[in-house]
N, CA, C and O of each residue as an XYZ file, in Angstrom:
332
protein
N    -110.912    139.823     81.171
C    -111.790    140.870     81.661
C    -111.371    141.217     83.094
O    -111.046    140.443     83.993
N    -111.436    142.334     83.104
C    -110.862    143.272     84.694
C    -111.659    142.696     85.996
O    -112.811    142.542     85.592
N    -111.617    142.430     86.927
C    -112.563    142.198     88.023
C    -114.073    143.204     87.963
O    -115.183    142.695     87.813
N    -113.850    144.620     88.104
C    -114.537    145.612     88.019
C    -115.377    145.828     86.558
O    -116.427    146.470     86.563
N    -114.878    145.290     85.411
C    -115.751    144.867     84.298
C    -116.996    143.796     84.470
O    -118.179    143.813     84.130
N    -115.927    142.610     85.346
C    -116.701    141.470     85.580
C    -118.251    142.171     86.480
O    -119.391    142.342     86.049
N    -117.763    142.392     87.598
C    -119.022    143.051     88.271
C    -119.807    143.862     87.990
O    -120.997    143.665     88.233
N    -119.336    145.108     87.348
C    -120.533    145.404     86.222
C    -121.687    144.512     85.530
O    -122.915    144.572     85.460
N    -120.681    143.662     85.059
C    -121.426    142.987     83.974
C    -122.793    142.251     84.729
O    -124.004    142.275     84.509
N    -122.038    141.684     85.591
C    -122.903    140.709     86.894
C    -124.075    141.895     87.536
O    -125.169    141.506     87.943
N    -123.808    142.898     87.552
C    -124.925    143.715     88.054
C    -125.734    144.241     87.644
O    -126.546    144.832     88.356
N    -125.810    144.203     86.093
C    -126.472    143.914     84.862
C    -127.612    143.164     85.430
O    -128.714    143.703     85.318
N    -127.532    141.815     86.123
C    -128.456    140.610     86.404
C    -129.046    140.840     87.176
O    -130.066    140.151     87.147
N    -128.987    142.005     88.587
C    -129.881    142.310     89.440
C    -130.404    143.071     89.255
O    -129.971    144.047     88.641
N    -132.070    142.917     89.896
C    -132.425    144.628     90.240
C    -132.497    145.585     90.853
O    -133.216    146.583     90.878
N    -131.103    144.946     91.729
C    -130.606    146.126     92.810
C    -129.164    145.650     93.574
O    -128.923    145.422     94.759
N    -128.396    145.607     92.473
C    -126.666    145.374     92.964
C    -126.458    146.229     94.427
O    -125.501    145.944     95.147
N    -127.210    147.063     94.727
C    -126.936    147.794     95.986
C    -127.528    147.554     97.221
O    -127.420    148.209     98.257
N    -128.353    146.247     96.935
C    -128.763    145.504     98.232
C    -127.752    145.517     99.077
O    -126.555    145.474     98.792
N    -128.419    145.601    100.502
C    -127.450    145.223    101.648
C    -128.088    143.873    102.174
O    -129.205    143.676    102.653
N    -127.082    143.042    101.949
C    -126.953    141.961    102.058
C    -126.838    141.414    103.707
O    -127.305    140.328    104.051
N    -126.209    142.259    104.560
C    -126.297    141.971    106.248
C    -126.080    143.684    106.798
O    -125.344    144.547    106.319
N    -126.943    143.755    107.874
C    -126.705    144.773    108.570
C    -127.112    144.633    110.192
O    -128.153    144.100    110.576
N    -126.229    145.135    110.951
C    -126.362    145.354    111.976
C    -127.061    146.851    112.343
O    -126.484    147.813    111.835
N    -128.299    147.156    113.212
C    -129.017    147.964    114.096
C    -128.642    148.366    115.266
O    -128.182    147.647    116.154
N    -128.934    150.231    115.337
C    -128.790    150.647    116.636
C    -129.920    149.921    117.926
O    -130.047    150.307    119.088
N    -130.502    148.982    117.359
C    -131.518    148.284    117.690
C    -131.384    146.993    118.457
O    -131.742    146.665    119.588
N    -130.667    146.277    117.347
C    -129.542    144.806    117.612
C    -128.589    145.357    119.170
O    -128.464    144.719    120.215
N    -128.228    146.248    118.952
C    -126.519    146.776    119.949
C    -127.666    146.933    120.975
O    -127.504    146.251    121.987
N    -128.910    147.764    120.930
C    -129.540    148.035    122.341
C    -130.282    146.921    122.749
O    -130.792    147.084    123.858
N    -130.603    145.411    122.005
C    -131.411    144.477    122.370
C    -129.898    143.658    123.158
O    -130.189    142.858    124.047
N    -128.613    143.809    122.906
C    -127.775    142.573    123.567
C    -127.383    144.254    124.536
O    -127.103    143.653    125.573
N    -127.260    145.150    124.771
C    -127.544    145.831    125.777
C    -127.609    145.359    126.791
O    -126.802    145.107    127.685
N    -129.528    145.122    126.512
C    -130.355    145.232    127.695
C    -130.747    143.712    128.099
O    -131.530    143.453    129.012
N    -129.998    142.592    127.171
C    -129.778    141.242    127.676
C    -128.573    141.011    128.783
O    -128.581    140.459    129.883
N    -127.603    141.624    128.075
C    -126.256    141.339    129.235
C    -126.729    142.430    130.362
O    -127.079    141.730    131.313
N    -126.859    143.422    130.618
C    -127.302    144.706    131.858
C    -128.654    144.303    131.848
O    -129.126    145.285    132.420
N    -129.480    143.680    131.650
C    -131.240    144.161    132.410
C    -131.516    145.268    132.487
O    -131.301    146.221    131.738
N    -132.070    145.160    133.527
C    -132.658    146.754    134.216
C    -131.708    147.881    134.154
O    -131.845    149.066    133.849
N    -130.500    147.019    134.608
C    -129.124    148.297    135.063
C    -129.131    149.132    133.451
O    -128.914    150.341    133.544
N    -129.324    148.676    132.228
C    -129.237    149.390    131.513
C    -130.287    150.463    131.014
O    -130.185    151.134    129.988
N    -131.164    150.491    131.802
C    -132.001    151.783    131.999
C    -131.812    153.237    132.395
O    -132.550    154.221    132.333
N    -130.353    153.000    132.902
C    -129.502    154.104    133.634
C    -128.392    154.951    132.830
O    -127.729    155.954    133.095
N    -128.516    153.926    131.522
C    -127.627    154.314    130.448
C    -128.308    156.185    130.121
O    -129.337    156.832    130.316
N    -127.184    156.339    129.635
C    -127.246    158.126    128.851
C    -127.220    157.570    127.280
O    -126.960    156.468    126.797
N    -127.595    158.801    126.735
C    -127.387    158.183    125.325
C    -125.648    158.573    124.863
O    -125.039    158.066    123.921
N    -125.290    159.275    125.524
C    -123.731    159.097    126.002
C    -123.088    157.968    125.825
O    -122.391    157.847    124.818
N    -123.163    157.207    126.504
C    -123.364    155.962    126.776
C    -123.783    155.103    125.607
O    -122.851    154.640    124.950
N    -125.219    154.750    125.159
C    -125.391    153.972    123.894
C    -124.252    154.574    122.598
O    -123.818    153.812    121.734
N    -123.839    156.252    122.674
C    -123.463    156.178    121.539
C    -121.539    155.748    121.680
O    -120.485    155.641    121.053
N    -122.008    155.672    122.634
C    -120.221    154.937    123.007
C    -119.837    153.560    122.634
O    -118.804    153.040    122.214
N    -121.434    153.006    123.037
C    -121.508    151.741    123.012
C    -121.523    151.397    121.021
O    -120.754    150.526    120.614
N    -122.042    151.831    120.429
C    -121.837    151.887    119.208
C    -120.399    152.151    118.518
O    -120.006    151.559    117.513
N    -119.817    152.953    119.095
C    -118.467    153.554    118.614
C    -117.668    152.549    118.657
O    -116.971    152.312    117.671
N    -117.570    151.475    120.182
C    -117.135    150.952    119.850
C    -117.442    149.624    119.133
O    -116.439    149.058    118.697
N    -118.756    148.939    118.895
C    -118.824    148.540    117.869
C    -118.612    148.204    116.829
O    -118.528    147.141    116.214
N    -118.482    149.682    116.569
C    -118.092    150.210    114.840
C    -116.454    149.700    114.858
O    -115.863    149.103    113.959
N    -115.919    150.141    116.194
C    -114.510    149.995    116.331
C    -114.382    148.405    115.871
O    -114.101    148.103    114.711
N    -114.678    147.192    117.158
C    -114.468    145.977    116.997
C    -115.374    145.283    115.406
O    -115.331    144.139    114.955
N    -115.808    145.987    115.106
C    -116.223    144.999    113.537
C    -114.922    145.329    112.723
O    -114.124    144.514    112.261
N    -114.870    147.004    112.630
C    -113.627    147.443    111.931
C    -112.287    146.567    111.929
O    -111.602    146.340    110.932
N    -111.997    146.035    113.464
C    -110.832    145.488    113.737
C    -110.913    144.004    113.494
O    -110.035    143.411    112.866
N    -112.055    143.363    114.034
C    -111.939    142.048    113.700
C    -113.027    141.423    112.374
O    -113.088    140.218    112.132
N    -113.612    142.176    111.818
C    -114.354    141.698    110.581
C    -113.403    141.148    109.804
O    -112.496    141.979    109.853
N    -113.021    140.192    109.064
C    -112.588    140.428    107.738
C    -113.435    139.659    106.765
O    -113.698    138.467    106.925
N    -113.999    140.633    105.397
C    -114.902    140.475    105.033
C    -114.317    139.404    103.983
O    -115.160    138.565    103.667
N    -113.462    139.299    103.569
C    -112.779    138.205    101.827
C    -113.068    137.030    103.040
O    -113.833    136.198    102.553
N    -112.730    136.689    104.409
C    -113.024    135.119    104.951
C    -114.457    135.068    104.760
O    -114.868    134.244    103.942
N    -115.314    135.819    105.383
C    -116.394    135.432    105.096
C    -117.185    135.362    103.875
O    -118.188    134.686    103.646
N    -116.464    136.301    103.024
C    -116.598    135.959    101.678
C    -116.575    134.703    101.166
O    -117.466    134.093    100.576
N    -115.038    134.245    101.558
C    -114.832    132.358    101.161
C    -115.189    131.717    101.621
O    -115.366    130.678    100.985
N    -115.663    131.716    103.259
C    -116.727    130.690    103.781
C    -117.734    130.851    103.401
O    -118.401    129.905    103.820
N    -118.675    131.850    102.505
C    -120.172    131.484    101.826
C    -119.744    131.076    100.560
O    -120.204    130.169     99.865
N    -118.573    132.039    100.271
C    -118.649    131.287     98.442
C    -118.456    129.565     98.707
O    -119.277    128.748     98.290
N    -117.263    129.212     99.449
C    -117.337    127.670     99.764
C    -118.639    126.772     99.643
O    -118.999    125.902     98.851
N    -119.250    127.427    100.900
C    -121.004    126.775    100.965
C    -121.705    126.975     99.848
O    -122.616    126.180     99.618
N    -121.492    127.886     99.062
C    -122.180    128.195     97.793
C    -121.713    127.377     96.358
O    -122.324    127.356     95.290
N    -120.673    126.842     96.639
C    -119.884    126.064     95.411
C    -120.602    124.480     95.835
O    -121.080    123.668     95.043
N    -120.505    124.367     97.230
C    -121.025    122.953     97.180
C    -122.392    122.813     97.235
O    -122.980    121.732     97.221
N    -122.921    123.943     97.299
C    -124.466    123.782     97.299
C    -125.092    123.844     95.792
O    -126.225    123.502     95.452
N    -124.358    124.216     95.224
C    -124.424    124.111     93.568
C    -124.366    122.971     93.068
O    -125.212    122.457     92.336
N    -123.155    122.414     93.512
C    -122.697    121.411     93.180
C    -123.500    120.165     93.480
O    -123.061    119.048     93.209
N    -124.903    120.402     94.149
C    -125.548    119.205     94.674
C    -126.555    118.665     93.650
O    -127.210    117.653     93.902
């Protein structure tokens, strides 16, 4: 069976294969903001926050890779089965 059969099939079992499973907020980016700057980040433009997002988007893009973290939960998930 094809990978893409397989997951079908598996999504069969939920009632919502389209859960998002982790997400990051324009919320999250403005709470470590206004931890690292304080006050000073009161002075921000939204210029500014949406820069601060861009690059964001940039550094997850560049350093995410999602198959490791894939195998470090499936890992934890094989031995947690396994208990």
């Amino acid at each position: 069976m094809a990978p893409d059969e397989i997951v079908t099939t598996l999504s069969r079992k939920l009632l919502d294969p389209t859960e998002v499973v982790y997400a990051v907020t324009m919320r999250d980016l403005l709470a470590a903001i206004a931890r690292r700057l304080r006050e000073e980040s009161l002075q921000l433009t939204t210029d500014d926050l949406l820069l601060a997002r861009d690059e964001l988007r940039a550094t997850f893009g560049h350093y995410l890779d999602e198959r490791e973290l894939f195998d470090l939960a499936l890992d934890q998930w094989d031995l947690i089965r396994s208990l």
